[in-house]
C-alpha positions as CSV (number, residue, x, y, z in Angstrom):
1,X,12.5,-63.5,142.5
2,X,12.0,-59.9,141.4
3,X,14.7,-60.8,138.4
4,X,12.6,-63.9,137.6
5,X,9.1,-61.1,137.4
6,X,11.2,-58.9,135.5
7,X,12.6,-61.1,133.2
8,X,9.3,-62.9,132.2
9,X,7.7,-59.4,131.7
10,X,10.7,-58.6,129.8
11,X,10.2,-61.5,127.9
12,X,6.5,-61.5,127.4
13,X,6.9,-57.9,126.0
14,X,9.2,-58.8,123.2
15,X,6.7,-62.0,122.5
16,X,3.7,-59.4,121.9
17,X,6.7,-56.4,119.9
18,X,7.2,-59.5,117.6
19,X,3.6,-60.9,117.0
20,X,2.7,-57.1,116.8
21,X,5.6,-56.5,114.5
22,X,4.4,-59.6,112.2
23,X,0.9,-58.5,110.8
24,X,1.2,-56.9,107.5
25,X,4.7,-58.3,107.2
26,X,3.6,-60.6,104.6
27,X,2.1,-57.9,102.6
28,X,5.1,-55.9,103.1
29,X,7.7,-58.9,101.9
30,X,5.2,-58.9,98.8
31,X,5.6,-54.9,97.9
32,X,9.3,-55.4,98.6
33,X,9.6,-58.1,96.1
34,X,7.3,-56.7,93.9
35,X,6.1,-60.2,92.9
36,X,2.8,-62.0,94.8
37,X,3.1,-65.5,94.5
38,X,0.0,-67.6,94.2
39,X,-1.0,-71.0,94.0
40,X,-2.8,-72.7,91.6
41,X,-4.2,-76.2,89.6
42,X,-3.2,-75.4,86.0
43,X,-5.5,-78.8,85.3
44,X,-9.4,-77.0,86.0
45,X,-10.6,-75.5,82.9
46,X,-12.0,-72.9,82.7
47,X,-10.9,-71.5,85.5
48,X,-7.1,-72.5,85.3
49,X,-5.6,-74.6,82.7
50,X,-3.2,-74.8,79.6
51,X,-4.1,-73.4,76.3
52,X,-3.0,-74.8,73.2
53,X,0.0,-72.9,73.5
54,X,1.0,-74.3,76.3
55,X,0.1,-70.9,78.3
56,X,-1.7,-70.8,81.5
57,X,-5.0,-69.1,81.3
58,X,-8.6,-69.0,82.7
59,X,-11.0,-66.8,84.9
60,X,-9.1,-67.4,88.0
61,X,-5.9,-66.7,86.7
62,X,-7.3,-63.7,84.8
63,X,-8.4,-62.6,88.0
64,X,-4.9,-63.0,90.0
65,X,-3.4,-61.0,87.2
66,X,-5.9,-58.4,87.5
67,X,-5.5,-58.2,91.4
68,X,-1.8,-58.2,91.3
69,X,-1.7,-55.3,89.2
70,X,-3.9,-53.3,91.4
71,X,-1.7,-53.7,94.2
72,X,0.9,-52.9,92.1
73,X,3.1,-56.4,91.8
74,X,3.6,-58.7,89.1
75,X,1.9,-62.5,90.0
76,X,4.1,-66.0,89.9
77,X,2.0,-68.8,89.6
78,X,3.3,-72.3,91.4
79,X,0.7,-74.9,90.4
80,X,0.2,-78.1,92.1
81,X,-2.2,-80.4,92.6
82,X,-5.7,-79.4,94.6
83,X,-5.2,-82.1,96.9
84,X,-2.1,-80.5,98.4
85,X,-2.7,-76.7,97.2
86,X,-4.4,-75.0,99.9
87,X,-1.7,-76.3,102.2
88,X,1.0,-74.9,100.3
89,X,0.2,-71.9,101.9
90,X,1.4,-73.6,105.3
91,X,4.4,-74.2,103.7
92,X,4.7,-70.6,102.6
93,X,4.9,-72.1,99.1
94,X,3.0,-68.9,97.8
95,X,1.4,-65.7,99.5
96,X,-2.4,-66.6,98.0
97,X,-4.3,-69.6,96.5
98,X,-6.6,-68.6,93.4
99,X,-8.6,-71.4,92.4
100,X,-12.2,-71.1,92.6
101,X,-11.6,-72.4,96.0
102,X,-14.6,-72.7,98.0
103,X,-16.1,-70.6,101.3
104,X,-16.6,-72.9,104.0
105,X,-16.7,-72.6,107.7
106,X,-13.8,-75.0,108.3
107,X,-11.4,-73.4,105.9
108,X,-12.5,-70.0,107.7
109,X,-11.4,-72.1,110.5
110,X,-8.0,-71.9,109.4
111,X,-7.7,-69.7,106.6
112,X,-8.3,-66.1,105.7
113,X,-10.3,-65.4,102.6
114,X,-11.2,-61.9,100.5
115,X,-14.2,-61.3,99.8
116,X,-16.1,-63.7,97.3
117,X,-15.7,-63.2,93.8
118,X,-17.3,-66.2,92.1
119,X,-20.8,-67.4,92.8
120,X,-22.3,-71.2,91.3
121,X,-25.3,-73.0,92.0
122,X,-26.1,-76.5,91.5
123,X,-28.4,-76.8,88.2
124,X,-30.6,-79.4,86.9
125,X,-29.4,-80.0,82.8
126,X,-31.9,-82.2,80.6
127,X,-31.9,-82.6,77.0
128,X,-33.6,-79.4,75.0
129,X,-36.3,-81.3,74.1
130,X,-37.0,-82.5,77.3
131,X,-40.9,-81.5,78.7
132,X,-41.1,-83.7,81.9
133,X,-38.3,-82.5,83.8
134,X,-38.9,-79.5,85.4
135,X,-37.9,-79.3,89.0
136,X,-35.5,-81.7,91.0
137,X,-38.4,-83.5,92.1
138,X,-38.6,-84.7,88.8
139,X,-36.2,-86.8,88.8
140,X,-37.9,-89.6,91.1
141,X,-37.2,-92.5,89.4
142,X,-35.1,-91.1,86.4
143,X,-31.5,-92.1,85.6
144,X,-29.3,-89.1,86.4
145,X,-25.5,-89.0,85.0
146,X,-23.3,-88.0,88.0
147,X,-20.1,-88.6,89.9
148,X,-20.9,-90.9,92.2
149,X,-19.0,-89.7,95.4
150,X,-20.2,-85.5,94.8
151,X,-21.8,-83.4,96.0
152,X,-24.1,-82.9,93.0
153,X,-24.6,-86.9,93.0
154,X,-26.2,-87.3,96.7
155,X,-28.4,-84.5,95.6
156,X,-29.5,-86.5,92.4
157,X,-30.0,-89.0,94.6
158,X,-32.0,-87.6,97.5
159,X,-34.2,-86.4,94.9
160,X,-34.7,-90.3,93.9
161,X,-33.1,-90.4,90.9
162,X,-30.7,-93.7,89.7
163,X,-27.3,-92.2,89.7
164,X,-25.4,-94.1,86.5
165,X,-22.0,-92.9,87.5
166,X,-19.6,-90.8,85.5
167,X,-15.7,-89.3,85.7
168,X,-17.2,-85.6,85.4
169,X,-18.7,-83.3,83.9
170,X,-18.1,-84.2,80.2
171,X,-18.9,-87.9,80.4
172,X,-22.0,-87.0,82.3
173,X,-23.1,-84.8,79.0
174,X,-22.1,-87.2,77.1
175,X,-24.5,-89.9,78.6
176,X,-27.6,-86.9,78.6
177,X,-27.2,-86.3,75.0
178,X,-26.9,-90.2,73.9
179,X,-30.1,-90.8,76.0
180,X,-28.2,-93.1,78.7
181,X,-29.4,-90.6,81.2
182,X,-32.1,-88.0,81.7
183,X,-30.4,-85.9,83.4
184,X,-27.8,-84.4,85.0
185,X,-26.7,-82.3,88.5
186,X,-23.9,-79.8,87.7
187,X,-22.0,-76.9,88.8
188,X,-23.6,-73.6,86.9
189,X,-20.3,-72.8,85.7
190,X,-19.2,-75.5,83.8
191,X,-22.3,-75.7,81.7
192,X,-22.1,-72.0,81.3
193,X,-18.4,-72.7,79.9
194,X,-19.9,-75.4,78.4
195,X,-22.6,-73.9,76.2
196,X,-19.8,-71.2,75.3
197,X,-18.0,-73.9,73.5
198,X,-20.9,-75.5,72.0
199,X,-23.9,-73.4,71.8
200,X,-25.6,-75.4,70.0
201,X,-26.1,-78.3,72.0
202,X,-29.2,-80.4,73.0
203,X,-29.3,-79.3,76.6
204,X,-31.1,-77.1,79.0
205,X,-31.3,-75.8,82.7
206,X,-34.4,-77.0,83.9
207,X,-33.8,-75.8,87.1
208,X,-31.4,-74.6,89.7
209,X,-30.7,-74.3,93.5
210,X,-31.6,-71.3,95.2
211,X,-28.5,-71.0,97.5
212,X,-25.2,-70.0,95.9
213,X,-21.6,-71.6,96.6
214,X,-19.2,-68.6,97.1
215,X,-15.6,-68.6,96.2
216,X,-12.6,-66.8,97.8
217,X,-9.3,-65.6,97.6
218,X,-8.0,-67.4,100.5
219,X,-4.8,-66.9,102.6
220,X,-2.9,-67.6,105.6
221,X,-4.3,-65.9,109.0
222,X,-2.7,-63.1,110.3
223,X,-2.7,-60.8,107.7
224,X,-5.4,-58.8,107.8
225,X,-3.5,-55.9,105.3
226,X,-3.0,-58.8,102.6
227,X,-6.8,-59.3,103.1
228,X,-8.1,-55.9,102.9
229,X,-5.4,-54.9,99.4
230,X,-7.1,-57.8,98.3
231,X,-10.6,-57.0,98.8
232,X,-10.0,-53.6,97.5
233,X,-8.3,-54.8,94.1
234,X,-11.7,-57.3,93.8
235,X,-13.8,-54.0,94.4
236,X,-11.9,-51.7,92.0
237,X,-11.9,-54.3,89.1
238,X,-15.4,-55.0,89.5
239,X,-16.2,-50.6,89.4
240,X,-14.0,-50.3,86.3
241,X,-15.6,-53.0,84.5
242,X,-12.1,-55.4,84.3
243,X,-14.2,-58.0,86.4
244,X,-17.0,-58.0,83.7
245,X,-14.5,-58.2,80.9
246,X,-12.6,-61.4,82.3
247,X,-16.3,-62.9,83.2
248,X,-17.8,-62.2,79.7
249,X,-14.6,-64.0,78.3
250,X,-14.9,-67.2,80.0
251,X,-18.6,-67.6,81.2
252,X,-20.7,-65.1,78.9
253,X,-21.7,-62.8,82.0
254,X,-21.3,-62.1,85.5
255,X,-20.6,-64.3,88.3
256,X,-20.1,-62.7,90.9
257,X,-24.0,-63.3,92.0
């Protein structure tokens, strides 16, 4: 039985040389190639969409660009749809996913993500010339314009508001400003983007949540190298001010915070 021991030892051995062996080898094939792949929607202005042009562009994708060439690769974007994106990277379809893709504990679960780079809170939007709602409490028995099945809708709701349903985030403007609705839930962002585009419009943060949803660069496990070149590149963009320059372009400011 002593060949069985030795050969299960043997074997056992070249399991852990391999596993061993593995970690960093993704970052490795990436330097090699000199190209990171990453995965992305194309479709979620204004973090990743088409321009006019027909070019890919947005924060996010500003971002990837600005991370690749810190590590010192050149980035292919593979966009797909967000209900199959993240697990492209079980597929290997791409080394990353860049897509203002949320920090939760069951991705953490299963993914790896950098460090956050993109903070939103909920916020409360009313018309400009609104002077009764001030707080979320406020909107107890007032109609607020949401998506029905979000996030930012059972909020609305828990706060006793009438939800009067909408596709998004532009219908549910759209029903503020025509006076179909008081007010609104919505992600920080987008009305940031929003008010970029139209700075003149009749609308106002009355308030906003305290917590912040945090946004990561997330990856497959097991590659803790990927991770930390990845976290460095975030770090280095935000010290020499690239991180700033993106985030003025598309929101006005930071948000990273």
């Amino acid at each position: 039985m002593k060949w069985l021991k030795s050969l299960l030892v043997a074997g056992t051995l070249q399991v852990l040389a391999v596993t061993a062996g593995h970690a960093g080898a993704n970052l490795d094939q990436i330097k090699q190639a000199g190209i990171i792949k990453v995965g992305t929607e194309g479709t979620y202005a204004p973090f990743t969409y088409h321009d006019e042009t027909g070019a890919l562009v947005g924060f996010d994708v500003e971002i990837a660009k600005a991370i690749a060439e810190k590590i010192g690769v050149k980035v292919e974007f593979l966009e797909g749809k967000w209900d199959g994106l993240i697990a492209g990277l079980d597929a290997n379809r791409y080394d990353a996913v860049i897509n203002e893709v949320g920090i939760t504990d069951a991705r953490k679960a299963k993914y790896d993500f950098s460090d956050p780079y993109i903070a939103s809170k909920a916020v409360l939007i009313v018309r400009g010339d609104d002077t009764e709602i001030k707080t979320f409490a406020d909107l107890k028995g007032k109609k607020a314009a949401q998506s029905l099945t979000s996030n930012f809708g059972k909020l609305a709701e828990k706060n006793g508001a009438e939800l009067v349903g909408t596709d998004g985030f532009d219908q549910s403007i759209q029903l503020l400003l025509t006076g179909r609705a008081d007010a609104t839930i919505n992600d920080s962002l987008s009305f940031l983007d929003f008010k970029k585009h139209k700075p003149d419009a009749n609308v106002k943060i009355a308030a906003q949540e305290e917590n912040a949803d945090y946004s990561g660069v997330i990856v497959r496990k097991g590659d803790p190298e990927l991770v930390a070149v990845i976290n460095k590149a975030l770090a280095d963009i935000k010290t020499d001010g690239i991180y700033k320059k993106i985030a003025d372009t598309y929101f006005g400011r930071d948000v990273s915070q």
